[in-house]
BAMI-853808 format. One record per residue: residue number from 1; residue in one letter; chain; z, y, x of N, C-alpha, C in turn. Coordinates in Angstrom, 1 decimal. Atoms other than C-alpha are relative to their C-alpha. Layout:
BEGIN
<palum seq="NUM" type="A" mol="A" n_w="Z" n_v="Y" n_u="X" ca_w="Z" ca_v="Y" ca_u="X" c_w="Z" c_v="Y" c_u="X"/>
...
//
This chain:
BEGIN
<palum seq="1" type="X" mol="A" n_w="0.0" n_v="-1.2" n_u="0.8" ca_w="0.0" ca_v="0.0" ca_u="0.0" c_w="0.0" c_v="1.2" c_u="0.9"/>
<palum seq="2" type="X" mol="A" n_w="-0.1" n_v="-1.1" n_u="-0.8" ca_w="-0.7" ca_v="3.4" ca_u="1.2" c_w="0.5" c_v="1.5" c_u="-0.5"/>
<palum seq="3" type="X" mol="A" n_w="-1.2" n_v="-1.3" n_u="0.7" ca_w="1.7" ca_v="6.5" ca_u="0.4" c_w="-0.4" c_v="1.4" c_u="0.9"/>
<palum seq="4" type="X" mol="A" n_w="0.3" n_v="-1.1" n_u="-0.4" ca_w="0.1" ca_v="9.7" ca_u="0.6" c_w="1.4" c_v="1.3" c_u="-0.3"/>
<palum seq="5" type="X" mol="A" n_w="-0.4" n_v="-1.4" n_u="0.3" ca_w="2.5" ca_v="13.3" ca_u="0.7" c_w="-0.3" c_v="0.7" c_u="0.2"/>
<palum seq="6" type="X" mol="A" n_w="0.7" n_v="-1.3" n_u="-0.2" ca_w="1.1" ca_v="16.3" ca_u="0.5" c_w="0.7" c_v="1.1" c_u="-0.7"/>
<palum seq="7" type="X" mol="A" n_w="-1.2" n_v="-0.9" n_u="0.1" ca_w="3.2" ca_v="19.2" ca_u="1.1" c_w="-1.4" c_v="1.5" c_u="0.2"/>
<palum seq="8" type="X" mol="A" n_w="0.5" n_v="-1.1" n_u="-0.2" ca_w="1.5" ca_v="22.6" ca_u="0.4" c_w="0.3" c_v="1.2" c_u="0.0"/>
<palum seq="9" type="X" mol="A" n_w="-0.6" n_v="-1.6" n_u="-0.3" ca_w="2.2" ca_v="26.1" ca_u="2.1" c_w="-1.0" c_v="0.8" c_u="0.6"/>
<palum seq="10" type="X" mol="A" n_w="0.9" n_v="-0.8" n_u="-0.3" ca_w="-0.5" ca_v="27.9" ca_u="1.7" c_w="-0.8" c_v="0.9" c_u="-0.8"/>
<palum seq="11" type="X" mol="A" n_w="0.3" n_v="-1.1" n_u="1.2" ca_w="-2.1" ca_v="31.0" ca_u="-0.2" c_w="-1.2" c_v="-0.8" c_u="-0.3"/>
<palum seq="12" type="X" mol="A" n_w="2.3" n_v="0.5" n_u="-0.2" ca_w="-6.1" ca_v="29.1" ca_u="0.2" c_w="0.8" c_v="-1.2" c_u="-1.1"/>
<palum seq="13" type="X" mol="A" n_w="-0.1" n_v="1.1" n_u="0.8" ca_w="-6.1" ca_v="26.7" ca_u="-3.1" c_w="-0.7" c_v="-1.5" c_u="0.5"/>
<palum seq="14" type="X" mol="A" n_w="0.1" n_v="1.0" n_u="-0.4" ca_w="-6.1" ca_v="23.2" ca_u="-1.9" c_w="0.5" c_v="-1.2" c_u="-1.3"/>
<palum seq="15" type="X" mol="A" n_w="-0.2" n_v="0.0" n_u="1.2" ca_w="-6.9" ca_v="20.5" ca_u="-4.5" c_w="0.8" c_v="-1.9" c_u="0.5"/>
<palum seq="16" type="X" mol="A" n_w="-0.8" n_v="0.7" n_u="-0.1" ca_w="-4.5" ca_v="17.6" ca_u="-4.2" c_w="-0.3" c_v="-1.5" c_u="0.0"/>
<palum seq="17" type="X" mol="A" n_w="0.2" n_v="1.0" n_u="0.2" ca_w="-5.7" ca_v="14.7" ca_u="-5.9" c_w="-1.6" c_v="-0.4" c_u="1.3"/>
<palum seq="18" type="X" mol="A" n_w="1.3" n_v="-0.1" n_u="-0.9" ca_w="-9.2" ca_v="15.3" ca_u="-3.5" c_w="0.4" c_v="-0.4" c_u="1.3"/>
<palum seq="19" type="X" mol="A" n_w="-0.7" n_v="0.2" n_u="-1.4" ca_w="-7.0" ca_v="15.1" ca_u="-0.3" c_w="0.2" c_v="-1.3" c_u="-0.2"/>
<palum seq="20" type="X" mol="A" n_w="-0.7" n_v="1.6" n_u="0.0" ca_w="-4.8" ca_v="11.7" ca_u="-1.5" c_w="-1.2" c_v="-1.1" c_u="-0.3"/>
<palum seq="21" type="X" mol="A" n_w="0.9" n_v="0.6" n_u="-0.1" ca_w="-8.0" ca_v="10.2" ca_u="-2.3" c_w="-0.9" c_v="-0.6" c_u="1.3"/>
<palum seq="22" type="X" mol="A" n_w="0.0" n_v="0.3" n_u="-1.2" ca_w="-9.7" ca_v="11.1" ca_u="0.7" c_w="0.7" c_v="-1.0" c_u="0.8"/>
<palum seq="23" type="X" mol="A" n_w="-1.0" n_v="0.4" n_u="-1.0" ca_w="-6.8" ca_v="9.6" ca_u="2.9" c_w="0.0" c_v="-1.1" c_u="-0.3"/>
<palum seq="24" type="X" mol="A" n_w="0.0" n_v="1.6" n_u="0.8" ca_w="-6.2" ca_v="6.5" ca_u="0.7" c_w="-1.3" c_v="-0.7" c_u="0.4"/>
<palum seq="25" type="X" mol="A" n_w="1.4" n_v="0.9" n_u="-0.2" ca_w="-10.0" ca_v="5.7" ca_u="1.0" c_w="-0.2" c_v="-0.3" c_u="1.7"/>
<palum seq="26" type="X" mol="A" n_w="0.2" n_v="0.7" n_u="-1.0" ca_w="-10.1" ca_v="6.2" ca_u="4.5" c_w="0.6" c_v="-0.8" c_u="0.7"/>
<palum seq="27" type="X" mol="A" n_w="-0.5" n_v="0.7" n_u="-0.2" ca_w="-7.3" ca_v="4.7" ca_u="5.8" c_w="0.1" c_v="-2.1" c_u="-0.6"/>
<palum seq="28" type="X" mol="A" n_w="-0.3" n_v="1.3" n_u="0.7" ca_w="-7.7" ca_v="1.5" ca_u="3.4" c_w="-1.0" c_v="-0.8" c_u="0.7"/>
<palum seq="29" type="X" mol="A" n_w="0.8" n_v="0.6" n_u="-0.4" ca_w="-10.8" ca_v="0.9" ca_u="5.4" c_w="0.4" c_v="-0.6" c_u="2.1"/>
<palum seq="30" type="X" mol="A" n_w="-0.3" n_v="-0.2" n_u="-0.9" ca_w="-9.0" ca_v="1.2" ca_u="8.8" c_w="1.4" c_v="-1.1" c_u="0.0"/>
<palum seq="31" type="X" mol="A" n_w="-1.3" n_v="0.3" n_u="-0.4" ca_w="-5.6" ca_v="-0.5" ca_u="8.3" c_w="0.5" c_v="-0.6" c_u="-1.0"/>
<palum seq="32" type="X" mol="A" n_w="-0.8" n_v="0.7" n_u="0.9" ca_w="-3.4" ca_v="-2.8" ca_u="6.4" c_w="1.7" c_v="-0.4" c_u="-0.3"/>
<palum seq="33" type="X" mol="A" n_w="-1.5" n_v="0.0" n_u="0.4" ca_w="0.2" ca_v="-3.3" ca_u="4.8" c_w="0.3" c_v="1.5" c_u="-0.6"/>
<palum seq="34" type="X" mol="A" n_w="-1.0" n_v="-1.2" n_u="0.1" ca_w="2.5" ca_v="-0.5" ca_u="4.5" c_w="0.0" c_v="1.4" c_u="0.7"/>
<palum seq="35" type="X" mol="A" n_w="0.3" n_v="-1.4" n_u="-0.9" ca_w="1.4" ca_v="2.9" ca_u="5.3" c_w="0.6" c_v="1.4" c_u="-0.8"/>
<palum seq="36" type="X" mol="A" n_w="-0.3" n_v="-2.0" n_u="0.8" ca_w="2.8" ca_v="6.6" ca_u="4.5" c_w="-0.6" c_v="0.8" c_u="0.8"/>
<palum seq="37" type="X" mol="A" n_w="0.5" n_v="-1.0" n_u="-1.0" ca_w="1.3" ca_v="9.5" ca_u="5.5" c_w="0.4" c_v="1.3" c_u="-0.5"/>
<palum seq="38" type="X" mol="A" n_w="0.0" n_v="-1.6" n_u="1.1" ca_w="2.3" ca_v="13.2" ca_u="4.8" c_w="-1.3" c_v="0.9" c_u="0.8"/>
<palum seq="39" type="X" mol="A" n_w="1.0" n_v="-1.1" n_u="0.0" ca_w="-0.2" ca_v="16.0" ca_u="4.7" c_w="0.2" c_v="1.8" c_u="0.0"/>
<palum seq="40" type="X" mol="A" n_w="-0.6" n_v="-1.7" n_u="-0.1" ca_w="1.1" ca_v="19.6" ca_u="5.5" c_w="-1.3" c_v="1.2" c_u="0.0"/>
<palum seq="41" type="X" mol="A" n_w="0.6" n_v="-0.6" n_u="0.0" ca_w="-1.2" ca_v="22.2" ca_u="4.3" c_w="0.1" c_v="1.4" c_u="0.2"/>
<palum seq="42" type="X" mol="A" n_w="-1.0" n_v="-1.4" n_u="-0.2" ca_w="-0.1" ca_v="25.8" ca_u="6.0" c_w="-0.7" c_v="0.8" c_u="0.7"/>
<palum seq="43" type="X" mol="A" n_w="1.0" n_v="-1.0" n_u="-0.5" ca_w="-1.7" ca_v="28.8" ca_u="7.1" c_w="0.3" c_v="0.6" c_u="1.3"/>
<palum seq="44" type="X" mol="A" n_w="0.0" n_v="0.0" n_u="-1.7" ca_w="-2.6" ca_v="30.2" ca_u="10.3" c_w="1.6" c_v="0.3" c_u="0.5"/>
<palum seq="45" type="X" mol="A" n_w="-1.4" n_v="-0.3" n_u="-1.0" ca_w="1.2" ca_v="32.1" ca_u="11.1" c_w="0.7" c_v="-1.2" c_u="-0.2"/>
<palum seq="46" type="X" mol="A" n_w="-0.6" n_v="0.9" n_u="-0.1" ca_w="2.7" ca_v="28.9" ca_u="9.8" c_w="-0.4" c_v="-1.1" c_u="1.3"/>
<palum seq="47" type="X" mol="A" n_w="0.8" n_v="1.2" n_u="-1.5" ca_w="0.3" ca_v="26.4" ca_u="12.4" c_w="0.5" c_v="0.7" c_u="1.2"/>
<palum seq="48" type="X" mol="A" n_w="-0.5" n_v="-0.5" n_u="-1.2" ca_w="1.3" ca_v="28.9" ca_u="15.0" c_w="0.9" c_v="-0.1" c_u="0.9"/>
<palum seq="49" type="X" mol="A" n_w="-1.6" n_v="0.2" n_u="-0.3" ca_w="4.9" ca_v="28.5" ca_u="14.9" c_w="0.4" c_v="-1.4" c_u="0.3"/>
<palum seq="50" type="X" mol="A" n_w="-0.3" n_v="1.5" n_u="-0.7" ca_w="4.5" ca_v="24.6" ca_u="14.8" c_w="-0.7" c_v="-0.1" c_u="0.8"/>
<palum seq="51" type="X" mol="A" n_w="1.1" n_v="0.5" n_u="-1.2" ca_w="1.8" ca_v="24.6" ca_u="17.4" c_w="1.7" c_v="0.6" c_u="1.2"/>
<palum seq="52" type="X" mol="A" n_w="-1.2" n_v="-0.6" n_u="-0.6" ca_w="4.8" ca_v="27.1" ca_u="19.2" c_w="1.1" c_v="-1.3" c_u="0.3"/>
<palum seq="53" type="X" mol="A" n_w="-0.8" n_v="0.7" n_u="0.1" ca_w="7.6" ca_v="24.7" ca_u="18.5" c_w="-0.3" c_v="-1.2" c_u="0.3"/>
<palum seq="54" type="X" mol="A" n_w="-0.2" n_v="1.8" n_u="-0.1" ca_w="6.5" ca_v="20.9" ca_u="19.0" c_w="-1.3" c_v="0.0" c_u="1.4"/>
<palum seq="55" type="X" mol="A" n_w="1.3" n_v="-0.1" n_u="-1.3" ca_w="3.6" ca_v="22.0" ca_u="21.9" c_w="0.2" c_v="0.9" c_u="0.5"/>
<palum seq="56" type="X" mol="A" n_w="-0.6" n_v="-0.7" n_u="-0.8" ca_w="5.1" ca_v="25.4" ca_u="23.4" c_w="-1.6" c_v="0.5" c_u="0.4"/>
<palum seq="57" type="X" mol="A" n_w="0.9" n_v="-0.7" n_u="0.2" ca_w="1.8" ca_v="26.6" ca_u="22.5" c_w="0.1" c_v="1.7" c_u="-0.9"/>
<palum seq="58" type="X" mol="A" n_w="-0.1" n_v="-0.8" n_u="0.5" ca_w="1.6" ca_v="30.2" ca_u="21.6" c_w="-1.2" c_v="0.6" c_u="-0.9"/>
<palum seq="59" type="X" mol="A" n_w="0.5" n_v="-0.3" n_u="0.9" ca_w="-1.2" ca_v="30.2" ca_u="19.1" c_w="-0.5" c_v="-1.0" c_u="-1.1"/>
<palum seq="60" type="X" mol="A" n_w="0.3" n_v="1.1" n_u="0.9" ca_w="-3.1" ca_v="28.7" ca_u="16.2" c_w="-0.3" c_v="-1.1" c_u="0.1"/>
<palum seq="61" type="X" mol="A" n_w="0.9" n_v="1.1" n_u="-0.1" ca_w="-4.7" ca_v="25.4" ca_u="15.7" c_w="-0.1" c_v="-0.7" c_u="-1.6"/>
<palum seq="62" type="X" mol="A" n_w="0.3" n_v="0.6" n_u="1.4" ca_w="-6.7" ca_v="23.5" ca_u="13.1" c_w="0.5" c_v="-1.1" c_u="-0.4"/>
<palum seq="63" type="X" mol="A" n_w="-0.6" n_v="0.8" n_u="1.1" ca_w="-4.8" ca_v="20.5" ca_u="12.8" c_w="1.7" c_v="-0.5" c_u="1.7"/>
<palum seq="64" type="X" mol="A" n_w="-0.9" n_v="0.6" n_u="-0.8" ca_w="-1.6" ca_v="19.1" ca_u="14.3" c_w="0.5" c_v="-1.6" c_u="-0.5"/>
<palum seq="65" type="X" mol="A" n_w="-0.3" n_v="1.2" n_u="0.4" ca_w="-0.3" ca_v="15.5" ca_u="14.2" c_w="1.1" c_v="-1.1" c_u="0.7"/>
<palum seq="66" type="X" mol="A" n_w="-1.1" n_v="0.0" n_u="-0.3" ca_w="2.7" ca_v="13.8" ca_u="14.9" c_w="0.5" c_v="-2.1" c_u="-0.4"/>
<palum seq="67" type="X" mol="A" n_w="0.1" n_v="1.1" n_u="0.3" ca_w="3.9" ca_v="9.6" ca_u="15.2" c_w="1.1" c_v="0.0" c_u="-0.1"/>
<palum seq="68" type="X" mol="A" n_w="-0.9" n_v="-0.3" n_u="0.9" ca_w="6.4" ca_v="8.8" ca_u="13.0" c_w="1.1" c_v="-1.7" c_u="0.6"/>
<palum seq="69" type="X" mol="A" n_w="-0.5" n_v="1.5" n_u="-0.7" ca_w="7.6" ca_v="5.6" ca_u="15.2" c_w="1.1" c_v="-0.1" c_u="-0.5"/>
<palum seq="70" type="X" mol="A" n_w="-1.5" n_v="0.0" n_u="0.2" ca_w="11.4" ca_v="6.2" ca_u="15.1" c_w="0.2" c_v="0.5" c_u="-1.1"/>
<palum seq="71" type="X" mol="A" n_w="-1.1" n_v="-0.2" n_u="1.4" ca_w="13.6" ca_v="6.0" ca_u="11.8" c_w="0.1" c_v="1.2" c_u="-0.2"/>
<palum seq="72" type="X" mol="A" n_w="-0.6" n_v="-1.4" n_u="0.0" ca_w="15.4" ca_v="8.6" ca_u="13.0" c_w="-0.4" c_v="1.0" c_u="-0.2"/>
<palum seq="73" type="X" mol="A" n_w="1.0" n_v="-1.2" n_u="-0.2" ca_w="13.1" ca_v="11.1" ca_u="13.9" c_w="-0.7" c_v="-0.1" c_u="-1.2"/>
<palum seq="74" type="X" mol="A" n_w="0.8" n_v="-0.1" n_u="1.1" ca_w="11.1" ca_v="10.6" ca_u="11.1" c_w="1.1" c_v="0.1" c_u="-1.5"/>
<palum seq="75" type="X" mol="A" n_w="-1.2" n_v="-0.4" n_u="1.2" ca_w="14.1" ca_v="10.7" ca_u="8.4" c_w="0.3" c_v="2.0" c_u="0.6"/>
<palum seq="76" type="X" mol="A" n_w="-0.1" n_v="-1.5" n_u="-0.1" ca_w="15.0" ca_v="14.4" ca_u="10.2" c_w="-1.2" c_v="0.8" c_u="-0.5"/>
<palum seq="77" type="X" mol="A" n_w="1.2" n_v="-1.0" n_u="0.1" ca_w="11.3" ca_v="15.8" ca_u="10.1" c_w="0.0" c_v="0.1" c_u="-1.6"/>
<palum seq="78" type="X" mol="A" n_w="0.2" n_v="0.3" n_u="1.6" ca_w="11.1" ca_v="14.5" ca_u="6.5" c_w="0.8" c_v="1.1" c_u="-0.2"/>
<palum seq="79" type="X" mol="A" n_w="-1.2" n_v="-1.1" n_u="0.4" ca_w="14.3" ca_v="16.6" ca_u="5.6" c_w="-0.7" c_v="1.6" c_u="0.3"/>
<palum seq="80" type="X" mol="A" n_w="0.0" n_v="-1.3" n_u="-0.7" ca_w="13.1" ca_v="19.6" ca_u="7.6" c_w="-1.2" c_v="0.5" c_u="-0.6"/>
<palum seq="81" type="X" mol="A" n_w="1.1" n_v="0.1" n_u="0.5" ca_w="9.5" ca_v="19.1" ca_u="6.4" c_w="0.1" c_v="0.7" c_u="-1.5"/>
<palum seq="82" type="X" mol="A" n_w="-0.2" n_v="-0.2" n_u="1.1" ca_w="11.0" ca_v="19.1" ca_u="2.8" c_w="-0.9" c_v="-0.9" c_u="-0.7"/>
<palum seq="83" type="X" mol="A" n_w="0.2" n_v="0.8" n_u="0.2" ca_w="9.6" ca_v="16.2" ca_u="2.3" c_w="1.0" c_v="-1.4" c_u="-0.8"/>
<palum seq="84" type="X" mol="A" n_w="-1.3" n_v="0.8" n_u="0.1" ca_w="13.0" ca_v="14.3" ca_u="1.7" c_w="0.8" c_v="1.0" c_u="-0.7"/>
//
């Protein structure tokens, strides 16, 4: 089964069911079992601040991506994310 979230913080209308579809379809062709994924949709000063904070990069970027290996770590981001 594959468990999309899609968390949206952004003024640009983003349409939701179009995204979990996407994702669902591609991944179902790629991989099997038990999959979650979240989807953070957030505008340039927001990407900035996480490009800043998890890469000590000081500007934008179009996508960021992050492995959710550890429990732990991945129970905090959730929380922080607002995801949880």
């Amino acid at each position: 089964m594959i468990t999309v979230l899609i968390h949206i913080e952004s003024r640009f209308p983003a349409d939701r069911s179009k995204i979990r579809d996407f994702v669902q379809n591609y991944l179902s062709q790629k991989l099997t079992g038990e999959v979650e994924v979240g989807v953070s949709i957030v505008g340039d000063r927001k990407m900035k601040q996480l490009n800043s904070q998890y890469r000590e990069i000081d500007e934008t970027t179009d996508v960021l991506s992050f492995s959710l290996d550890d429990p732990k770590v991945s129970s905090k981001n959730a929380v922080q994310s607002g995801f949880s």
